[in-house]
C-alpha positions as CSV (number, residue, x, y, z in Angstrom):
1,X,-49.0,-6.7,3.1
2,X,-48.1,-5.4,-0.4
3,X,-49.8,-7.0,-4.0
4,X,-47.0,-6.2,-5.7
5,X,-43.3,-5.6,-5.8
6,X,-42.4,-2.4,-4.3
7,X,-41.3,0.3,-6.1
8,X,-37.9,1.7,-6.1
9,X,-37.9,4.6,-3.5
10,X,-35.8,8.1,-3.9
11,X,-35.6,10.3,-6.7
12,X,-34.7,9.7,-9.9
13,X,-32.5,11.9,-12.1
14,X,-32.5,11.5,-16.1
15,X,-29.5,10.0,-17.7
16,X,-27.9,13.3,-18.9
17,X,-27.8,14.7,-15.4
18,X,-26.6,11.7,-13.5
19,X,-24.4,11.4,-16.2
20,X,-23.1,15.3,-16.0
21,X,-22.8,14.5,-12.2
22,X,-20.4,11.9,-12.7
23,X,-18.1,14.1,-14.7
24,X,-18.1,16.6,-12.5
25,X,-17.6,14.3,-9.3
26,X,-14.8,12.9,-11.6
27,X,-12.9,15.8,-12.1
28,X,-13.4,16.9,-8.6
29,X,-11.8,13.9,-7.7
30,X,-8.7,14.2,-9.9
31,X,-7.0,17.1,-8.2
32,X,-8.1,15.6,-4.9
33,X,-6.0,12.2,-5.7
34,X,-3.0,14.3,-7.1
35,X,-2.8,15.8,-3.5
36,X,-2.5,12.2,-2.0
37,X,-0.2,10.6,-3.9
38,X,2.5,9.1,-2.6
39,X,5.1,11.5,-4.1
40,X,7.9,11.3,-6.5
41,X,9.4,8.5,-6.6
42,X,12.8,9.8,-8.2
43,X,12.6,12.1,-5.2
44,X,12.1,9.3,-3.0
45,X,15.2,7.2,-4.3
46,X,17.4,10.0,-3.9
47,X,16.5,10.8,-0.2
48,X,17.0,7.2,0.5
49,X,20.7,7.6,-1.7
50,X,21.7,11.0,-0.9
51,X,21.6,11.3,3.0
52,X,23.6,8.1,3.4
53,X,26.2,9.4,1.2
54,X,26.5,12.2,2.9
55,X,26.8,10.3,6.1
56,X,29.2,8.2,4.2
57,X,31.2,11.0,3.6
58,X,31.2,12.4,7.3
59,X,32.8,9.0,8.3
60,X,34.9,8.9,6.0
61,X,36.3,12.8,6.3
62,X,36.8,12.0,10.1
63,X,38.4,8.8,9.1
64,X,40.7,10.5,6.8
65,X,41.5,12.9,9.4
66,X,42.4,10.4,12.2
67,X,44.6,8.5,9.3
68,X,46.5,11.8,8.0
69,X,47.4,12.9,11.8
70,X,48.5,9.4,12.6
71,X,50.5,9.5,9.8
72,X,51.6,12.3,11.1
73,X,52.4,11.5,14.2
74,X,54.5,8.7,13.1
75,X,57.1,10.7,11.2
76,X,57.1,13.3,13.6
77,X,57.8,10.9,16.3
78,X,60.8,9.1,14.2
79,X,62.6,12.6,14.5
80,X,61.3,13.1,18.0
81,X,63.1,9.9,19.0
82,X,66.1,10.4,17.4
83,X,66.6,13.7,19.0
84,X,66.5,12.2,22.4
85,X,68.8,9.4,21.6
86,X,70.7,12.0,19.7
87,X,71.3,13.9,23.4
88,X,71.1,10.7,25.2
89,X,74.4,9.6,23.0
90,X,76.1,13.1,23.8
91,X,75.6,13.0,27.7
92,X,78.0,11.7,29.9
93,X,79.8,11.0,33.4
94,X,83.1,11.7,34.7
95,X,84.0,11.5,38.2
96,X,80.8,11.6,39.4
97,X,80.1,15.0,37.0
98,X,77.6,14.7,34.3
99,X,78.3,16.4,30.8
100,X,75.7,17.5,28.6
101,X,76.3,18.3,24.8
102,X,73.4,19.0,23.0
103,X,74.3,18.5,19.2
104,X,73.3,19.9,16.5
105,X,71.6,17.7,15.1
106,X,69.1,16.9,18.0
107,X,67.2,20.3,16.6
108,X,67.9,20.0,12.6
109,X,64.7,17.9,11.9
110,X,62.7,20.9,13.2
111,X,64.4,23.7,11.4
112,X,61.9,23.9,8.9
113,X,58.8,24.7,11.3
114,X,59.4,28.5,12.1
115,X,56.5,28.4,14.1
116,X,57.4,25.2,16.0
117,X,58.4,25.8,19.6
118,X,61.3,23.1,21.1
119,X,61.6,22.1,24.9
120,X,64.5,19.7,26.2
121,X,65.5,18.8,29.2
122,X,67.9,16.0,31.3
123,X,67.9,15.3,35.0
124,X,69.6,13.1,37.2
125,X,68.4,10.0,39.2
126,X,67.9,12.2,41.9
127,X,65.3,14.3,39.7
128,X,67.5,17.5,39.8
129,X,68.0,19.0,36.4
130,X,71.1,18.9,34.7
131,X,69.8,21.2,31.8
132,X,67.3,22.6,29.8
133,X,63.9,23.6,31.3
134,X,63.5,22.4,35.1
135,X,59.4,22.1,34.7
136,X,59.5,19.7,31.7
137,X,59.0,16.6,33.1
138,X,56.9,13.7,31.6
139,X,53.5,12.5,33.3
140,X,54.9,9.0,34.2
141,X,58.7,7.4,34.1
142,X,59.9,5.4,31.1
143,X,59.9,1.7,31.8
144,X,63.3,0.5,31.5
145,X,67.4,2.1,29.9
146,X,67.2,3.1,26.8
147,X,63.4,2.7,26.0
148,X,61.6,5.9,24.4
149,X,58.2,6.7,25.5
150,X,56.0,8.8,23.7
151,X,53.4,11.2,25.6
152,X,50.4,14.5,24.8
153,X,50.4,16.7,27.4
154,X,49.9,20.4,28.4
155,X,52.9,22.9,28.9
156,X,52.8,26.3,29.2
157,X,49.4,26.4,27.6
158,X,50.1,24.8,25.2
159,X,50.0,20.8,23.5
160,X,53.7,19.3,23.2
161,X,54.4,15.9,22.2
162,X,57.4,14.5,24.7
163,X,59.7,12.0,23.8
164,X,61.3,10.8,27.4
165,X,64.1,7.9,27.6
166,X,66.5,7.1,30.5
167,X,70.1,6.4,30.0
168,X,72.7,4.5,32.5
169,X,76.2,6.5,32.4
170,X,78.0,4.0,34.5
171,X,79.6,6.0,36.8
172,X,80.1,4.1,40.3
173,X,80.8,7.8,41.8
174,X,77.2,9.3,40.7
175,X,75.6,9.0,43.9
176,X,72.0,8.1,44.2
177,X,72.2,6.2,41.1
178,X,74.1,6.4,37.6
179,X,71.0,7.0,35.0
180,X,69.5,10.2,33.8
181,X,66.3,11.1,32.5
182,X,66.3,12.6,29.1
183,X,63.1,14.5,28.0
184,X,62.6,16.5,24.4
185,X,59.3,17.8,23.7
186,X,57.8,20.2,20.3
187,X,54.8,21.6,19.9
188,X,52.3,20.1,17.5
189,X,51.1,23.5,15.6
190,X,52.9,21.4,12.7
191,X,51.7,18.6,12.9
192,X,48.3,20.0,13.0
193,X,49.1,21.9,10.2
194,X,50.5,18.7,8.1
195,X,47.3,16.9,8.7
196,X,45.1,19.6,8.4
197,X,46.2,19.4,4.8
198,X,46.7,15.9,4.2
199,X,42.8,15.9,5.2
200,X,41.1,18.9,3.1
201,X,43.2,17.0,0.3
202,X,41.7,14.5,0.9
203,X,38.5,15.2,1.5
204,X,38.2,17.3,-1.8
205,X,39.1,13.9,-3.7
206,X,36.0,12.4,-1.3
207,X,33.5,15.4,-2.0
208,X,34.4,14.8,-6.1
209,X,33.3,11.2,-5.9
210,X,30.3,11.9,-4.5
211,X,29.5,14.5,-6.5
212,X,30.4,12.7,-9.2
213,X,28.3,9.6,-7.6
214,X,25.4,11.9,-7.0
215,X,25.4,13.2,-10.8
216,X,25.8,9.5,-11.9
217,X,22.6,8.3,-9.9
218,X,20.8,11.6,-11.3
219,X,21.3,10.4,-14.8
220,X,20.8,6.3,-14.1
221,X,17.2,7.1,-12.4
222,X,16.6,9.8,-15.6
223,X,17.2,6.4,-17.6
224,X,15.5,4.1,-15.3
225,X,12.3,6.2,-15.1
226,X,12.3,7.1,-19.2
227,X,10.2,3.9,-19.8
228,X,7.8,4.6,-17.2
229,X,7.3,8.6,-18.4
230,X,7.2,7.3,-21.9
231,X,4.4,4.3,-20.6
232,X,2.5,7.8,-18.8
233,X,2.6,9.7,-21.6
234,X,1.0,6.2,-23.8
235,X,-2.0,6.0,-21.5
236,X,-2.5,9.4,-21.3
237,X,-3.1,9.7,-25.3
238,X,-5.3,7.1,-25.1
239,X,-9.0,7.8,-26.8
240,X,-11.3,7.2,-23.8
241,X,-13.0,4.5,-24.9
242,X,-9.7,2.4,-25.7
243,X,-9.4,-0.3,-23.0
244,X,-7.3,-2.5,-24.9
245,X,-4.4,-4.0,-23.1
246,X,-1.0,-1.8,-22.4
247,X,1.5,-3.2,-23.8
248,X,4.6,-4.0,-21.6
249,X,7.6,-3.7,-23.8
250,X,10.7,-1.9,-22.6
251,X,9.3,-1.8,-19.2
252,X,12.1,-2.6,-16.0
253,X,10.6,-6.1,-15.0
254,X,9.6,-4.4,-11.7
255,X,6.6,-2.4,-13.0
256,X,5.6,-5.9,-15.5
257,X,3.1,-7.0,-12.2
258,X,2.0,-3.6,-12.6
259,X,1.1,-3.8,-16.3
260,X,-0.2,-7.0,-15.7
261,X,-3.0,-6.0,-12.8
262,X,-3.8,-2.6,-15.2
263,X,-4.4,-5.1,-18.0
264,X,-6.5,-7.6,-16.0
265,X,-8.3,-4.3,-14.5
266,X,-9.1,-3.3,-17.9
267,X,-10.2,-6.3,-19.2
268,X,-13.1,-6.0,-15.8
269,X,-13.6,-2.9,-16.7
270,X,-14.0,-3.5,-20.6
271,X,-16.9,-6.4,-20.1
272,X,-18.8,-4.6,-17.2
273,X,-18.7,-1.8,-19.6
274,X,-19.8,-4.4,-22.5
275,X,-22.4,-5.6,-20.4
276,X,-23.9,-2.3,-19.2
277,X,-24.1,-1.8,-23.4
278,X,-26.0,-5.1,-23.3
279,X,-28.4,-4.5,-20.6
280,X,-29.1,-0.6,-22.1
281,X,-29.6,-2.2,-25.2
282,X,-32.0,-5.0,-23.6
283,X,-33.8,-2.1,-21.5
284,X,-34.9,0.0,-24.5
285,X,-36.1,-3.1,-26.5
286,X,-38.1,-4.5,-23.5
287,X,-39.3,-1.1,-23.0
288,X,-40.4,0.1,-25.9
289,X,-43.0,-2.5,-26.3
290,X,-44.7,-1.7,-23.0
291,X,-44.4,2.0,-24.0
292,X,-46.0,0.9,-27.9
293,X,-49.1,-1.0,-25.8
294,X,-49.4,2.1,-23.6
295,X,-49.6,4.6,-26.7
296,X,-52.1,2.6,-28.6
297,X,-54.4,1.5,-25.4
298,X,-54.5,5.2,-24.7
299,X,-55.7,6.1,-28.2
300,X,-58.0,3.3,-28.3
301,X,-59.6,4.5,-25.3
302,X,-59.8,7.9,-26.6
303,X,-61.8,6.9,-29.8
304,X,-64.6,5.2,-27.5
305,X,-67.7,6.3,-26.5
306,X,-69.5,3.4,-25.0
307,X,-68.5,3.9,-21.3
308,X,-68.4,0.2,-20.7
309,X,-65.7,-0.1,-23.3
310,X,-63.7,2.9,-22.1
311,X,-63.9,1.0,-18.7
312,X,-62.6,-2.2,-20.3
313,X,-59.8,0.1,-22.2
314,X,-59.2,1.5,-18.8
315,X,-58.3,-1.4,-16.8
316,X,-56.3,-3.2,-19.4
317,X,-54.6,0.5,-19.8
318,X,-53.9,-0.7,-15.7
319,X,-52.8,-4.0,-16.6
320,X,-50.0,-2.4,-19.3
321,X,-48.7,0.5,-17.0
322,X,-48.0,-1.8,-13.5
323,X,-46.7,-4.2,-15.7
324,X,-43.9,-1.4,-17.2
325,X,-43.8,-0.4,-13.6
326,X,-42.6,-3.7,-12.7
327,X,-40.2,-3.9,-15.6
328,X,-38.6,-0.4,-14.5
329,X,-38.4,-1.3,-11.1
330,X,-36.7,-4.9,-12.0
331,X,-34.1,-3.1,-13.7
332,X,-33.4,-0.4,-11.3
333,X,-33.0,-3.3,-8.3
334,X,-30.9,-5.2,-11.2
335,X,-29.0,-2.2,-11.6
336,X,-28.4,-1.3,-7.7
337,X,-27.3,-5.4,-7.5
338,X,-24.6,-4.7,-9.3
339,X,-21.0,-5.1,-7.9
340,X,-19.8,-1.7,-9.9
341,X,-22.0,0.2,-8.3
342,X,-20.9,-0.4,-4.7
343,X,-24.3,-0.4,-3.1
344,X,-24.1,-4.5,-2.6
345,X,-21.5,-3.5,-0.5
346,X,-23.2,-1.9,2.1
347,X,-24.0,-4.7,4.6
348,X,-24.5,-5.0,8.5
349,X,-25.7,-8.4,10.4
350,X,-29.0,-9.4,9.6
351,X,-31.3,-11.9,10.4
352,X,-32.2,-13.9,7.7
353,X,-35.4,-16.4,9.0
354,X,-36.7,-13.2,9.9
355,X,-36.1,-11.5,6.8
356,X,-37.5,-14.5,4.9
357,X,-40.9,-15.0,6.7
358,X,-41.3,-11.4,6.7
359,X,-41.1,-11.5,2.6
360,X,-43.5,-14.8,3.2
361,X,-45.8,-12.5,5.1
362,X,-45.7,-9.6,2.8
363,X,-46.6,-11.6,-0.2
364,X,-49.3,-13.9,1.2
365,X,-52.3,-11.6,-0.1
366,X,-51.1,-12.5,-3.4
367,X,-50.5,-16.3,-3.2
368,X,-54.4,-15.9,-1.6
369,X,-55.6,-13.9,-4.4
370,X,-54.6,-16.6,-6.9
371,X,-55.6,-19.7,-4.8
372,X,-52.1,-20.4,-3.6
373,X,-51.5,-22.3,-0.6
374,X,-48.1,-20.3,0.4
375,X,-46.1,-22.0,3.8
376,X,-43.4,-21.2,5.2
377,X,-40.7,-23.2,7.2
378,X,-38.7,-21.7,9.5
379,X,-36.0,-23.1,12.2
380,X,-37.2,-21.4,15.1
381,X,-33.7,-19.1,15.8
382,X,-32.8,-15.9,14.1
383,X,-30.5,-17.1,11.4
384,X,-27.2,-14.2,11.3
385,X,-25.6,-13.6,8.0
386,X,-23.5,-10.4,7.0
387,X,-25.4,-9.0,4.3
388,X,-27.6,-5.9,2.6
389,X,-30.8,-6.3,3.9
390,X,-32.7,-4.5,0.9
391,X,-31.2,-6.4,-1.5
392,X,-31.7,-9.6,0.3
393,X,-35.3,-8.7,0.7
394,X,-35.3,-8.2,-2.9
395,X,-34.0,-11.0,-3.8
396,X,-36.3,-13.5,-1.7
397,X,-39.1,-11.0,-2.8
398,X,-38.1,-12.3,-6.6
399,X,-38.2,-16.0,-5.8
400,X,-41.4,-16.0,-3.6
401,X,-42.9,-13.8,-6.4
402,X,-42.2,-15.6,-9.1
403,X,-43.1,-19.5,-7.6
404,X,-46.6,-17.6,-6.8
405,X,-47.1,-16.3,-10.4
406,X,-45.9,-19.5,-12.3
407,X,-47.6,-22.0,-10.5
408,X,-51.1,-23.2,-11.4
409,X,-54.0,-22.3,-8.6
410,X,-54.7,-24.6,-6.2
411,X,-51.4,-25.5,-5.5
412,X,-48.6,-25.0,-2.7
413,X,-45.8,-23.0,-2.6
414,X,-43.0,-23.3,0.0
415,X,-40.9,-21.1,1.4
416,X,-38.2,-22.7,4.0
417,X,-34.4,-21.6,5.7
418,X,-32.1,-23.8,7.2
419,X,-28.5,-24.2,8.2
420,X,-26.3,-26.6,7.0
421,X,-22.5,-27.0,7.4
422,X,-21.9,-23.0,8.4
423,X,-24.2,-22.3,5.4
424,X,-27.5,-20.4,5.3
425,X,-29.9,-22.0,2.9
426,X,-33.0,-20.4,1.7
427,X,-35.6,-22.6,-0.8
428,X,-38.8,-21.9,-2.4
429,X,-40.5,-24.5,-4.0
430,X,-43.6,-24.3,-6.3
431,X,-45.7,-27.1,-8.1
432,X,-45.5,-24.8,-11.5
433,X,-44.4,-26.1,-14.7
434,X,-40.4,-26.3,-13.6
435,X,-37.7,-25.2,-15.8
436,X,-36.4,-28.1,-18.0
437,X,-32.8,-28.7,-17.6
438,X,-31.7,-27.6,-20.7
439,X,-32.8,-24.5,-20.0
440,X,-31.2,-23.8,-16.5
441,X,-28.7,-21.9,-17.2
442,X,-30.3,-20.0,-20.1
443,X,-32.9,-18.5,-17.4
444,X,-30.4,-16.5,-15.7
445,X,-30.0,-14.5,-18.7
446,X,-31.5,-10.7,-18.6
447,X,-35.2,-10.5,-20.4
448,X,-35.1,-14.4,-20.9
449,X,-38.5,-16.2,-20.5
450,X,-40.1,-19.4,-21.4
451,X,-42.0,-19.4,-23.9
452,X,-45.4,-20.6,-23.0
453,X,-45.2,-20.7,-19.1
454,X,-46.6,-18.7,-16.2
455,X,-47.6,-15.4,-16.2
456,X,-47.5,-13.1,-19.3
457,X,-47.0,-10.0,-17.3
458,X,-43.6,-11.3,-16.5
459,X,-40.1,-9.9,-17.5
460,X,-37.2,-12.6,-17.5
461,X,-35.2,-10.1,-14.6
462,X,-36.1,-12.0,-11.8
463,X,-33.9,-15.2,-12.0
464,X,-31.2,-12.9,-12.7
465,X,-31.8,-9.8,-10.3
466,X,-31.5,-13.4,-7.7
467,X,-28.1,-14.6,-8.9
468,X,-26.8,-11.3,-9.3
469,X,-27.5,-10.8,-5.6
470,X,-26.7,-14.1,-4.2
471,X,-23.0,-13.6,-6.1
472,X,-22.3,-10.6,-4.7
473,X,-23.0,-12.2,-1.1
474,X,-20.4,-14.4,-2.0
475,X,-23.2,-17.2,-2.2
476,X,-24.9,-20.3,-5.1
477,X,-27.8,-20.7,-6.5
478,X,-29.2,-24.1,-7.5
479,X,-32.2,-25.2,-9.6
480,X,-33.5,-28.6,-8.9
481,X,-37.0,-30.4,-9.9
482,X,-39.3,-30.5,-6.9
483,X,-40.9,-33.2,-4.7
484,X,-42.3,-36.0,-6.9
485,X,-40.8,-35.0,-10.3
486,X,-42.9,-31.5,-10.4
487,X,-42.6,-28.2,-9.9
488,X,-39.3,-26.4,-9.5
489,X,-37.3,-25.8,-6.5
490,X,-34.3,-22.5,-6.3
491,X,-31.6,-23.1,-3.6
492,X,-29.9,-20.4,-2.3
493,X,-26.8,-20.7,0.0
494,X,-25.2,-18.0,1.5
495,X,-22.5,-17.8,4.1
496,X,-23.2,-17.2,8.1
497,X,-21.8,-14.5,9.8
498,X,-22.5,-15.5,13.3
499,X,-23.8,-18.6,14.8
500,X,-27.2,-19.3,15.4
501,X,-28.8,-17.6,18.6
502,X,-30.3,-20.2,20.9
C-alpha cells in the first residue's frame, strides 16, 4: 500500500555534473563515430571507376593484340600465297619429267626480314619430293587444284606459317597422277615482331586515355564534392546554439533530401530544446514558491515558544515539504517521459489488467482515508501490451491519484480496462467537479490548474506526465463528462501487443 506517490529512486547528480558528464560522453563519442564512418566517398567513387577501367584496358590491350597480329597475318599471308602460286606457275611437266624453277620473286617479299627463316618444298602425286625440304609437309591436303590453304604448325622447333596448293601439270605420262603438291612455309619471328609493335603502339595511345580519363574524373569529383566541403565547412562554423535551417543553395540535387531531413531534424531539435527552456523556466517558478513557504514556516517555527504552536508550525512545515516532494518527483517522472531521453523506449510485454489493479490496490489506503469508495473493473485475462512498465505504472498512478484527490468524500471512483477493436483501454472515472470543455485541452499544459477545484496541494503535472506517456506508447487520451452529466472520466487507449490469454 503506499499514501502517496512514490518517489523517484536512484541518485541524483546536480545540474553542473550531469551536465559536465554529457560533454565528456559527447566528445568521447566523436572520435568513436569518426572511426565508423562509412569512408570517403571520393575514395569510394574512384574504386568503383578505376578498377573497371583498368579491366577495360586489359580487354582492350588483348583486343588490340589479337587485331594487330591478324592484321598481320593477312598481309603476310598475301605474300605467302603469291609465293606458292609464284612456284606453282614456274613448275612443269615434260615427258613424264617434272621441272622445277623457283623464281626469284617467290623469296623477294621476305628479303627484308634478316631474321626470317624460308622453307619450300613440291612433291609429286605419289608424295615423293621433287625439291626443297623432304620433311615439310602440311598437316592435312588442300581441297581441290589451285586452292591455297593456310596452316600454324611446328617445324624444327620452331612456328612456320605454310602456304600449301596443288597444281595439275597435264601430263598423260606422269604416272600415278599429273598434280603436285606445292608447300612454302616462313617463320613468324616477324610477324610477331610487326604486331608486337602495332600493339605497344597501341596500347600507349590506350594507357593515355585512361590516364587522361582518370585525371578527368579526379578533377570532376574535386568539383562535384566542392559544394558539399563548402556545406561542411558552413555547419561546422556554426555558433552552437544556431539551429536555423541550412540553406540548400548550390547543392547537387542528390544531397537536397539530405538538407531537407537535417532541416526538419533541426527544427525537432530546436522546439524540444524550446520546450526544455519552457519547462526549466516553469520548474523554478513552481518551485520557488514551495521553497518561499518552506523558508518562512521554518522561521516562523523558530520564533515560537508555545509548544502547541511549534507543533501546529511543524505539521504544516509537513504539509509544505511532501507537497515540494511531490512537485519534484512529478517533474523528474515528466522528465524521464520524455521521448528525447530514450528511457520511454525501454519496453518488454506487460500485463496491463494486472498492472492497473495493482495501482488500484496500491492507492486504496488513500481513496479510504478520504471517504472514497474506489472500484475497480477488470476483464478477468491478463491484458498484453508492449510497453514500459514504470512509466505505465506512473501514469495510471497519476490518473487514479488525481480522481481520488479531486473528488468530494463520499463518492466513487472507478478504475476499469477493457479491449476493444485490438485496443487496450484503461478509464478512471470520478464524481469530482469535471473539467469543463473549454478547458480540455488547456489541462494538458505543464503547471496548469483550475482555479478553485480539488486539492490545493496539487501541481498541474499530472494530466500532462499522462499524455506525455500515453504518446510515447503510440496511444490517445480522451476526456469525457461522466455517468449522469457529473464527474469526469480520462480514456486511455493504447495498442495490444499480443492477444488476450484465455
Amino acid at each position: 500500500m503506499r499514501a502517496a506517490p512514490r518517489a523517484e529512486q536512484g541518485g541524483r547528480a546536480d545540474g553542473a555534473a550531469a551536465q559536465g558528464d554529457g560533454e565528456a560522453a559527447a566528445a568521447a563519442v566523436e572520435p568513436a563515430a569518426a572511426r565508423r564512418h562509412g569512408g570517403s566517398l571520393r575514395r569510394r567513387v574512384l574504386g568503383w571507376l578505376l578498377p573497371p577501367l583498368g579491366l577495360m584496358l586489359i580487354v582492350s590491350a588483348w583486343l588490340s593484340y589479337r587485331g594487330a597480329l591478324d592484321a598481320v597475318n593477312q598481309a603476310y599471308d598475301r605474300t605467302l600465297t603469291a609465293s606458292v602460286r609464284a612456284i606453282g606457275e614456274r613448275t612443269h611437266s615434260l615427258e613424264g619429267e617434272i621441272q622445277v624453277d623457283i623464281p626469284y620473286a617467290a623469296f623477294e617479299g621476305f628479303e627484308d626480314s634478316a631474321a626470317e627463316r624460308i622453307f619450300h618444298a613440291v612433291f609429286d602425286a605419289a608424295g615423293v619430293l621433287v625439291t626443297g625440304y623432304a620433311d615439310l609437309r602440311p598437316p592435312t591436303l588442300p581441297a581441290g587444284e589451285g586452292m591455297v590453304r593456310i596452316f600454324d604448325l611446328a617445324y624444327r622447333g620452331e612456328t612456320v606459317r605454310m602456304a600449301a596448293m596443288y597444281k595439275r601439270l597435264y601430263d598423260p605420262a606422269l604416272e600415278g597422277g599429273d598434280a603436285v603438291l606445292i608447300v612454302f612455309a616462313e617463320t613468324t619471328g616477324a610477324r610477331e615482331t610487326l604486331a608486337r609493335e602495332l600493339f605497344i603502339a597501341s596500347l600507349q595511345r590506350q594507357s593515355a586515355l585512361v590516364a587522361v580519363g582518370a585525371v578527368l574524373v579526379l578533377l570532376a569529383l574535386g568539383t562535384a564534392f566542392r559544394p558539399l566541403v563548402a556545406l561542411r565547412d558552413h555547419i561546422r562554423n556554426r555558433d552552437e546554439e544556431d539551429l536555423t535551417p541550412v540553406r540548400a543553395d548550390g547543392v547537387p540535387s542528390e544531397v537536397a533530401p539530405l538538407i531537407d531531413a537535417i532541416n526538419h531534424h533541426m527544427q525537432r531539435l530546436s522546439a524540444m530544446l524550446a520546450a526544455r527552456r519552457r519547462f526549466l523556466a516553469d520548474a523554478a517558478h513552481q518551485i520557488r514558491t514551495p521553497l518561499a513557504v518552506l523558508t518562512t514556516q521554518a522561521e516562523y517555527g523558530l520564533r515560537q515558544t508555545d509548544p502547541e504552536e511549534m507543533l501546529n508550525t511543524f505539521a504544516s512545515l509537513l504539509r509544505s515539504t511532501r507537497a515540494a516532494r511531490r512537485l519534484a518527483n512529478q517533474m523528474l517522472t515528466l522528465s524521464r517521459a520524455e521521448a528525447a531521453n530514450g528511457l520511454i523506449d525501454e519496453r518488454a510485454p506487460l500485463d496491463l489488467a494486472g498492472l492497473v489493479k495493482d495501482v488500484a490496490m496500491e492507492l486504496a489506503p488513500l481513496a479510504l482515508k478520504r471517504s472514497i469508495d474506489l472500484a475497480y473493473e477488470g476483464i478477468g485475462h491478463a491484458l498484453m501490451i508492449e510497453g514500459n512498465a514504470p512509466m505505465l505504472r506512473e501514469m495510471v498512478s497519476n490518473l487514479v491519484d488525481n480522481a481520488i484527490r479531486y473528488s468530494p468524500p463520499d463518492s466513487a471512483v472507478t478504475v476499469a480496462v477493457a479491449a476493444f477493436d485490438g485496443e487496450a483501454v484503461v478509464s478512471v472515472c470520478d464524481q469530482g467537479p469535471g473539467i469543463p470543455e473549454a478547458e480540455r485541452e488547456r489541462v494538458f499544459q505543464r503547471f496548469y490548474r483550475i482555479l478553485g477545484q480539488g486539492d490545493s496541494d496539487g501541481s498541474g503535472l499530472g494530466l500532462a506526465i499522462v499524455r506525455e506517456i500515453a504518446l510515447a506508447h503510440d496511444g490517445r487520451i480522451t476526456l469525457r463528462v461522466g455517468e449522469g452529466g457529473h464527474g469526469l472520466c480520462v480514456e486511455v487507449e493504447l495498442p495490444l501487443g499480443a492477444a488476450p490469454a484465455p
